[in-house]
TORVOTI-315285 format. One record per residue (C-alpha): residue in one letter; residue number from 1; x, y, z. Coordinates in steps of 0.001 Angstrom, whole numbers, plus 500000, padded with zeros to 6 digits. Layout:
// residues N
type | seq | px | py | pz
A | NUM | X | Y | Z;
...
This chain:
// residues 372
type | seq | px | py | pz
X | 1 | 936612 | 177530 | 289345;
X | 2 | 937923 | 176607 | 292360;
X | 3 | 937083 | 174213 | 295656;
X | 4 | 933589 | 175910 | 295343;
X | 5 | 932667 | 174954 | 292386;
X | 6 | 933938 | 171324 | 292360;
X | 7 | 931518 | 171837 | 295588;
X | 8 | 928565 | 173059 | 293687;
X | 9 | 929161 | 171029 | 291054;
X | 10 | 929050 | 167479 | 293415;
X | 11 | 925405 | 168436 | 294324;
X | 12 | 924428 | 168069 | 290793;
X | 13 | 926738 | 164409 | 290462;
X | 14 | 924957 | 163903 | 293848;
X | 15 | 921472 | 164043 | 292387;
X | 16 | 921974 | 161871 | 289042;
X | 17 | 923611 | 159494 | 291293;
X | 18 | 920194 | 159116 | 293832;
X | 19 | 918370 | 159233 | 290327;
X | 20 | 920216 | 156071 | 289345;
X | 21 | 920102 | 154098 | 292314;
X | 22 | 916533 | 155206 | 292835;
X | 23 | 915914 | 153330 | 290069;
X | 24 | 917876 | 150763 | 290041;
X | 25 | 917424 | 149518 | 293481;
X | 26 | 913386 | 150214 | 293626;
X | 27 | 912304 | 150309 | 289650;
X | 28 | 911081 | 154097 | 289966;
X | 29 | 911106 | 156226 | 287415;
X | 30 | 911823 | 159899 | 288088;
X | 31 | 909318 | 162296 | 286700;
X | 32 | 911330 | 165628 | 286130;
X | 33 | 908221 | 167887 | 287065;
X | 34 | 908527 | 167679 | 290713;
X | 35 | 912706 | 167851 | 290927;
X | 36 | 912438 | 170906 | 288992;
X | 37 | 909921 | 172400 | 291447;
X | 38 | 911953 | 171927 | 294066;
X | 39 | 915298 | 173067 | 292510;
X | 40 | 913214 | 176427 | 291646;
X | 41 | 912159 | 177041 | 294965;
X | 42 | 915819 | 176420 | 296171;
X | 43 | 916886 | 179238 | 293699;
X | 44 | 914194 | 181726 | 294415;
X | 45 | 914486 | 180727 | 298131;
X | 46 | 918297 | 181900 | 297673;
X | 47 | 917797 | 185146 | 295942;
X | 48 | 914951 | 186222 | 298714;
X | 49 | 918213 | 185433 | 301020;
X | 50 | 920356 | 187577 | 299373;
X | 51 | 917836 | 190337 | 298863;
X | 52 | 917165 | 190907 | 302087;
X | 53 | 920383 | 190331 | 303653;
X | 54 | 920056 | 186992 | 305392;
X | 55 | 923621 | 186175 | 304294;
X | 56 | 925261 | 187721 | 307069;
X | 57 | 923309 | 186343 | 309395;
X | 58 | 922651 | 182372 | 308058;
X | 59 | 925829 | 182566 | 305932;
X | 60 | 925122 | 178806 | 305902;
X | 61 | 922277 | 179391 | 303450;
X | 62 | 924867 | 180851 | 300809;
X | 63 | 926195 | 176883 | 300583;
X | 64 | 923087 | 175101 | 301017;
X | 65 | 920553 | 176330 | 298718;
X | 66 | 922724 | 176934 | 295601;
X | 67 | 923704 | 172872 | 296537;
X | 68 | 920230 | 172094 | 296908;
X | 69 | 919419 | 173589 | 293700;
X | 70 | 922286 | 171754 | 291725;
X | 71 | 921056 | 168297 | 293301;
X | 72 | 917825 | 168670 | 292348;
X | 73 | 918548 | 169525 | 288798;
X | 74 | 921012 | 166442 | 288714;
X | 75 | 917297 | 164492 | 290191;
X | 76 | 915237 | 165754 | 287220;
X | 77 | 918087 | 165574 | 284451;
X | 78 | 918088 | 161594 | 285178;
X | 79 | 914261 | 161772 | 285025;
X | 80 | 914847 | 162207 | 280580;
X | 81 | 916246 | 159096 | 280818;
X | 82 | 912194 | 158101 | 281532;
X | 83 | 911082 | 159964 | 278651;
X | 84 | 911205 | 158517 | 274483;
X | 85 | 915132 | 158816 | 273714;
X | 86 | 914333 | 160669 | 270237;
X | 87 | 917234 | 162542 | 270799;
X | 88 | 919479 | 159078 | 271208;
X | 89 | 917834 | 157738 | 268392;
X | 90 | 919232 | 160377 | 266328;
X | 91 | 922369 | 160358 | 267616;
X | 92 | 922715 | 156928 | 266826;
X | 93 | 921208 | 157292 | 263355;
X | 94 | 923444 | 160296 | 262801;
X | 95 | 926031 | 157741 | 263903;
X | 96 | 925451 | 154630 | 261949;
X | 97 | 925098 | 157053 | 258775;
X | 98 | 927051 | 159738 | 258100;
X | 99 | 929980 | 159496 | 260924;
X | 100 | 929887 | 155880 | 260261;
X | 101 | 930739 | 155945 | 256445;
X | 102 | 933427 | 158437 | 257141;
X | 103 | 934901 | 156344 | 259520;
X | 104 | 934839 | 153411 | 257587;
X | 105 | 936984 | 155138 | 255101;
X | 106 | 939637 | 156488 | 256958;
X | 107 | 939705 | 153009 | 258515;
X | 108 | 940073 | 151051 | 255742;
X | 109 | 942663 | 153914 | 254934;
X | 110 | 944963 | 153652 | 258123;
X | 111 | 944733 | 149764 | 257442;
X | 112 | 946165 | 149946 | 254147;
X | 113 | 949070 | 152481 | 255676;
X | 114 | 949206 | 150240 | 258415;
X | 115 | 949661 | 147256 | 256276;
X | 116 | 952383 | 148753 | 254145;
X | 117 | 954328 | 149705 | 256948;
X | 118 | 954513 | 146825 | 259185;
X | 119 | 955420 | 143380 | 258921;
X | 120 | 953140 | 140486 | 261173;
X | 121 | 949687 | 140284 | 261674;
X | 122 | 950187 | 141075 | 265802;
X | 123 | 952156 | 144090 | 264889;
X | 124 | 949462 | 145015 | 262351;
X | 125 | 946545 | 144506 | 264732;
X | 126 | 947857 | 146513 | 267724;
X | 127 | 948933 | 149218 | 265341;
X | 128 | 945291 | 149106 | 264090;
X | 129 | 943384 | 148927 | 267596;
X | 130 | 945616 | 151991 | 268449;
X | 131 | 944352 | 154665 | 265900;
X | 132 | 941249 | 153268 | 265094;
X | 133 | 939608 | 151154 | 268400;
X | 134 | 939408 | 148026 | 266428;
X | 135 | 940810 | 145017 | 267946;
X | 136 | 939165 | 142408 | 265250;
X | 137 | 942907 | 142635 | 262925;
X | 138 | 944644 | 141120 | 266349;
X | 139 | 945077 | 137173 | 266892;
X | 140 | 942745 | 135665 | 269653;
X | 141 | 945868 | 134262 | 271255;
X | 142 | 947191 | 137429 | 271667;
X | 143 | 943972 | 139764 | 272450;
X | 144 | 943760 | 136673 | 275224;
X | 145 | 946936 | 138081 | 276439;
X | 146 | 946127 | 141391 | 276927;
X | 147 | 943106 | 140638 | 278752;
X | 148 | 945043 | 138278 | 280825;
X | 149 | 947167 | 140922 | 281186;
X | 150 | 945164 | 143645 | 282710;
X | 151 | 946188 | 145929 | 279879;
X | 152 | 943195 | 145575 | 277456;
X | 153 | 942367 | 149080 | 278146;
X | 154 | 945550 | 150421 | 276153;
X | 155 | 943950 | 148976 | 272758;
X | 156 | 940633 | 150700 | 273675;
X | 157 | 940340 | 153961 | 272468;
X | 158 | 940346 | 156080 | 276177;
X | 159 | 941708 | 159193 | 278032;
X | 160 | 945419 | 157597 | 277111;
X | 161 | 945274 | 158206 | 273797;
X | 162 | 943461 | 160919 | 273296;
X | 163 | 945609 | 162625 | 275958;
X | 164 | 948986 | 161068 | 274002;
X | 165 | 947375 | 162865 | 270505;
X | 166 | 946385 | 166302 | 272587;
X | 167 | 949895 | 165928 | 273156;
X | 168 | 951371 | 165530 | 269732;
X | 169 | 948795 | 168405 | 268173;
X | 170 | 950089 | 170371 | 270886;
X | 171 | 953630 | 169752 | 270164;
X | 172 | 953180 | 170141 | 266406;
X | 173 | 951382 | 173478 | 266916;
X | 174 | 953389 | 174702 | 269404;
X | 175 | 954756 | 177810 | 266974;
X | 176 | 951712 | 179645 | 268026;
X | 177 | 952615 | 179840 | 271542;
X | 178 | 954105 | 183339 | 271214;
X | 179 | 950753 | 185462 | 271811;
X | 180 | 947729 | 185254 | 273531;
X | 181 | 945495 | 185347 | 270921;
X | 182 | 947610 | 182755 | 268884;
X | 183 | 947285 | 180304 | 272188;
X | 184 | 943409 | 180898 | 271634;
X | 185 | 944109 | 179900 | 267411;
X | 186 | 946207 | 176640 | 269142;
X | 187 | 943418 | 175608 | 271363;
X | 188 | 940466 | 175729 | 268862;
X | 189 | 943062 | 173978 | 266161;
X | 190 | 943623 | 171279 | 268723;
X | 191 | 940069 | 170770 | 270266;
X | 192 | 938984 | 170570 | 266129;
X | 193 | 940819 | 167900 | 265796;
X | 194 | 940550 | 166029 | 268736;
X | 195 | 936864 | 165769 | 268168;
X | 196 | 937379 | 165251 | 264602;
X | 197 | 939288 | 161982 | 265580;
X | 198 | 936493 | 161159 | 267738;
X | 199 | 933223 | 161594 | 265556;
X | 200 | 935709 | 159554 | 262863;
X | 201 | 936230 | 156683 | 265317;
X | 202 | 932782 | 156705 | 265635;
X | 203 | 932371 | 158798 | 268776;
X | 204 | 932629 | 155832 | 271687;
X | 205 | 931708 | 156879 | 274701;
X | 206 | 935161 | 156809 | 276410;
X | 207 | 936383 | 158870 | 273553;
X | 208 | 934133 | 161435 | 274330;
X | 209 | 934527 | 161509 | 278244;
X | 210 | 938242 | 161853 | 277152;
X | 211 | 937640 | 164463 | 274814;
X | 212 | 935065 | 166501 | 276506;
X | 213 | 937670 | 166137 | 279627;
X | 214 | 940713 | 167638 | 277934;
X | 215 | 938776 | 170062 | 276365;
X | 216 | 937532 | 171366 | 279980;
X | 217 | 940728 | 171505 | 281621;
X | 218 | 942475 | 173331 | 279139;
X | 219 | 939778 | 175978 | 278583;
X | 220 | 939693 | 176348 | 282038;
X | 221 | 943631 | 176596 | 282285;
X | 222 | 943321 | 179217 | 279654;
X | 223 | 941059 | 181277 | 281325;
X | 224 | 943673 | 181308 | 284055;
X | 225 | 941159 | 180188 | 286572;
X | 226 | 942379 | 177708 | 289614;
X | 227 | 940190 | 174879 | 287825;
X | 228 | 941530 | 172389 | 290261;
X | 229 | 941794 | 168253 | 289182;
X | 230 | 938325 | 168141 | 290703;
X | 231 | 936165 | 170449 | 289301;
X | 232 | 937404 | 169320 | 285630;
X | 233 | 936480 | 166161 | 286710;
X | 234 | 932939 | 166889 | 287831;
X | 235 | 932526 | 169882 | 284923;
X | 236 | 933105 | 166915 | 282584;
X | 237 | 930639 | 164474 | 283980;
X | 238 | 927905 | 167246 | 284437;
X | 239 | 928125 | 168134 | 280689;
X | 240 | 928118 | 164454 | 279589;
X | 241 | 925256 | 163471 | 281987;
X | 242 | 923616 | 167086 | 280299;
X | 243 | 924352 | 165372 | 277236;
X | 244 | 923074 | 161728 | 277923;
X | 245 | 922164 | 160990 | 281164;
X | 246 | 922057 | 156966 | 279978;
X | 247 | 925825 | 157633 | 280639;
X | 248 | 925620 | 157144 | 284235;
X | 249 | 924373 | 153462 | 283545;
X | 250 | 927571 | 152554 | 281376;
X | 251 | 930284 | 150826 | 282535;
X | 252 | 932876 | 152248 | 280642;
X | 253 | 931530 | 155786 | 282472;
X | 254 | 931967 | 154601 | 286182;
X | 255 | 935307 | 153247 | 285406;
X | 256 | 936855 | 156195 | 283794;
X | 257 | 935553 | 158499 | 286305;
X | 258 | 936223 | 156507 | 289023;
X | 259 | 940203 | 155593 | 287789;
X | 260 | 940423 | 158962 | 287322;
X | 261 | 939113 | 160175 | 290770;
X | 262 | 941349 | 157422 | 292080;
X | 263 | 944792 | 159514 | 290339;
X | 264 | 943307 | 162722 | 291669;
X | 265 | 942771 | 161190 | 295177;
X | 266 | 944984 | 158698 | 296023;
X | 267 | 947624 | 159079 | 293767;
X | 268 | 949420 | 162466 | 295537;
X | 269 | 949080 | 161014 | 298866;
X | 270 | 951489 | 157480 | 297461;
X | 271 | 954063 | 159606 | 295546;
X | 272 | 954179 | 161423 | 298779;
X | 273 | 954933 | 158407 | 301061;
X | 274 | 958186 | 157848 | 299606;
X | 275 | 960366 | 160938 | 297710;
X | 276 | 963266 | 160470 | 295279;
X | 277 | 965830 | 163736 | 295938;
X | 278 | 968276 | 164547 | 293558;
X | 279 | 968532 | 165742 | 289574;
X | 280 | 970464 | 163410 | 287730;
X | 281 | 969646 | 160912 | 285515;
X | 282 | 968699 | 158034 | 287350;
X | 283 | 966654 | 159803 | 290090;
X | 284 | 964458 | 161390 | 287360;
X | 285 | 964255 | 157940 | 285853;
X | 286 | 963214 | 156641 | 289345;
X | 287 | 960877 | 158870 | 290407;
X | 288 | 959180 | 158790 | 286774;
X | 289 | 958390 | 154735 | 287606;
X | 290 | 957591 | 154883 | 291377;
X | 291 | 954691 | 157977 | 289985;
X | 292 | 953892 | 155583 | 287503;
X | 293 | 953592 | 152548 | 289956;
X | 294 | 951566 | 155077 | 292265;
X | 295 | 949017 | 156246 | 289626;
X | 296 | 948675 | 152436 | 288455;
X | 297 | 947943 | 151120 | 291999;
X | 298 | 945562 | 154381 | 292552;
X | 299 | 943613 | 153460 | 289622;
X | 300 | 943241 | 150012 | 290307;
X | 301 | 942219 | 150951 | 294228;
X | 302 | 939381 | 152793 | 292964;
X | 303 | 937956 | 150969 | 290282;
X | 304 | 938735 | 147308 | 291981;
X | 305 | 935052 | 147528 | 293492;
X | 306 | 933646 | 148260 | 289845;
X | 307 | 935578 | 145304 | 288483;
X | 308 | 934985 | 142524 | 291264;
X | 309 | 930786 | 143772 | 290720;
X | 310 | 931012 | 143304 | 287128;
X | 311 | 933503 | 140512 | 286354;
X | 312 | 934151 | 138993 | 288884;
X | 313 | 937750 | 139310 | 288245;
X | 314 | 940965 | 140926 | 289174;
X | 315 | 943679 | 141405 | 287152;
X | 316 | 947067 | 140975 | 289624;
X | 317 | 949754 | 141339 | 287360;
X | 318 | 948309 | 145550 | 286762;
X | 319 | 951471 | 146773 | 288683;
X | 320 | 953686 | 145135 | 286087;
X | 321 | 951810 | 145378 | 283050;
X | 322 | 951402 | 149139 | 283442;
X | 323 | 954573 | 149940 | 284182;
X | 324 | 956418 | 147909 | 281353;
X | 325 | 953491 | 148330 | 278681;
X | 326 | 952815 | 152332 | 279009;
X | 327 | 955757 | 153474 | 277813;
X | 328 | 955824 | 151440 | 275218;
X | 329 | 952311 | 152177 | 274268;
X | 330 | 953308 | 156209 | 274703;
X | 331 | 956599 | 155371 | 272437;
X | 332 | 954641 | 153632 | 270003;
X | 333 | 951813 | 156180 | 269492;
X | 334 | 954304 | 158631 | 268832;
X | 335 | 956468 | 156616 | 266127;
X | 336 | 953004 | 154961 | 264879;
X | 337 | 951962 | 158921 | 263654;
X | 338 | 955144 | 159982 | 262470;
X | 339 | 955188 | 156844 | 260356;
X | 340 | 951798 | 157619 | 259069;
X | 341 | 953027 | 160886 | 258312;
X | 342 | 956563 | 160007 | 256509;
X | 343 | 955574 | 156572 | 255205;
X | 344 | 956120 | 158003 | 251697;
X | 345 | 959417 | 159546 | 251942;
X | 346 | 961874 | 156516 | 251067;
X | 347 | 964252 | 156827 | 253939;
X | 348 | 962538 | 158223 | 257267;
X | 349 | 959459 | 156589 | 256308;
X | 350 | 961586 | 153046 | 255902;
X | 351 | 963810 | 153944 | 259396;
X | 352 | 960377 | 154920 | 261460;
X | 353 | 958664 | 151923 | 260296;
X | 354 | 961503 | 149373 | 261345;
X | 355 | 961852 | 151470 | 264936;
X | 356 | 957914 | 150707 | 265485;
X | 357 | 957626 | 147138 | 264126;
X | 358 | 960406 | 146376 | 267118;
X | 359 | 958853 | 148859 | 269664;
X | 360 | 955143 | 146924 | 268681;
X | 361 | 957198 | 143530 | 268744;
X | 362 | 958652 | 144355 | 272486;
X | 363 | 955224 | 145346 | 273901;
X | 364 | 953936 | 142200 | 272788;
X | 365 | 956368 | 140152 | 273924;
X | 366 | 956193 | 141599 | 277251;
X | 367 | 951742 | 141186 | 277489;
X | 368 | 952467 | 137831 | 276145;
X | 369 | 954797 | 136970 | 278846;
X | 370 | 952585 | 138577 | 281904;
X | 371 | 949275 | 137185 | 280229;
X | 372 | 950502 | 133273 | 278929;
């Protein structure tokens, strides 16, 4: 899936977006009858072009119909969100029953863990609102902070975290690299348990953007197709809008898509303005921060209109929260599982525990300072 399909697939982005504002700017509802109509006589219209050989001589028709199609089917897939939401309902019932008793569980699990691990209720909270997306065990004072801060999105369960797991379960299965079919073995391990985390965190909806998003771009890196940064992107959004077309409405939805566009946009054109030569030490260390500085200020370019409309707020200090608070974030993740993992065995259980309560201590320290 290359540049033509991230093409193909913006006509049917395109669609669900004149959906939305249709009815959010003039209170219409979209009935799905007549957007399907249309998108049917774009595809038959497109096949009678190909049939007879029309290609050749309105090769423009190849691009416009099939886009035509797609938009239209975006149109009418908005139009359920006019319809009863049985199908949300369940979901949510499924939800608050089943997933939700499960996840209470292993919560009240990873707190005790948690608890006999670390030492302070700050440490204890931000350990907590890392594996589990609940910020209630963390002091007002310092959840202020973080807000303050700009960095409230690293205690949110989000593309960061599910990307920094990916990355350990990729790491610890990485002894079935050696064949093909054992790759295949690696990816459905890895994809199992990524949504396993998320239906046991209770299946948020930036948890499944994230999820549904790595998924995508590894399956299409495994098929060894050029899936290109933007038609994962769109792929994703398609088969969440397929999913729940509410979606489009959420905040948390036009944020993470539109950060994300931001990295895939505006990012490679900053770490291009300014290049860091050389392989030693300190210019890999420099050109790690000035990429992190440029996907930081990319993100905030692109959602800052989302965040002025709905907050009416800027956070300033993003530049210098990001850049001191994601590594430790990444660092603590990493030490946060292992300790989960060793916390019985006397000695590396005891040493990773210490290394995280000062690691958790120093990232607090550091929001507290930007956000007091």
């Amino acid at each position: 899936m290359g540049r033509g399909g991230a093409y193909f697939l913006s006509g049917f982005i395109a669609g669900s977006v004149a959906a939305f504002c249709m009815k959010q700017l003039f209170g219409l509802a979209v009935n799905p009858i007549f957007p399907l109509s249309a998108a049917t006589i774009a595809t038959i219209l497109y096949i009678i072009t190909l049939q007879l050989g029309f290609v050749h001589r309105r090769p423009r028709l190849l691009v416009i119909l099939p886009l035509l199609s797609l938009f239209f089917c975006g149109f009418a897939n908005m139009g359920r969100t006019a319809l009863p939401p049985q199908s949300e309902n369940a979901q949510k019932e499924f939800q608050n029953g089943v997933v939700h008793e499960i996840s209470e569980i292993i919560e009240n699990f990873t707190i005790k863990k948690i608890s006999g691990i670390l030492e302070g209720p700050k440490e204890k909270g931000v350990a907590i609102a890392f594996i589990t997306g609940e910020k209630g065990h963390i002091p007002r004072n310092l959840k202020e902070a973080y807000r303050q801060s700009g960095a409230m999105h690293v205690l949110a369960l989000s593309g960061l975290h599910i990307g920094i797991i990916y990355a350990i379960l990729n790491l610890t299965f990485s002894f079935l690299d050696m064949h093909i079919s054992s790759r295949r073995v690696k990816f459905a391990i890895c994809t199992l348990f990524i949504f396993m985390y998320a239906a046991i965190t209770g299946f948020g909806a930036s948890v499944q953007r994230a999820a549904i998003m790595v998924t995508v771009w590894k399956l299409l890196s495994m098929s060894r197709r050029d899936g290109g940064r933007w038609s994962v992107l769109l792929l994703s959004a398609c088969i969440i809008l397929l999913i729940n077309p509410n979606e489009l409405a959420d905040i948390g939805f036009q944020l993470s898509f539109a950060a994300m566009a931001g990295i895939i946009g505006i990012s490679p054109t900053l770490c291009e303005s300014i290049k860091i030569f050389g392989r030693h030490g300190a210019c890999r260390f420099l050109r790690a921060v000035w990429n992190l500085i440029c996907i930081s200020t990319a993100c905030q370019i692109a959602t800052a209109p989302l965040v002025l409309y709905y907050f009416d707020s800027f956070p300033f200090f993003f530049l210098i929260t990001n850049i001191a608070a994601i590594p430790f974030v990444t660092i603590s993740l990493y030490i946060l599982v292992f300790s989960l993992i060793t916390c019985n065995i006397p000695i590396i259980g005891n040493l990773s525990g210490s290394i995280l309560q000062i690691t958790l201590k120093i990232l607090n320290w550091i929001i507290e300072y930007i956000g007091i």
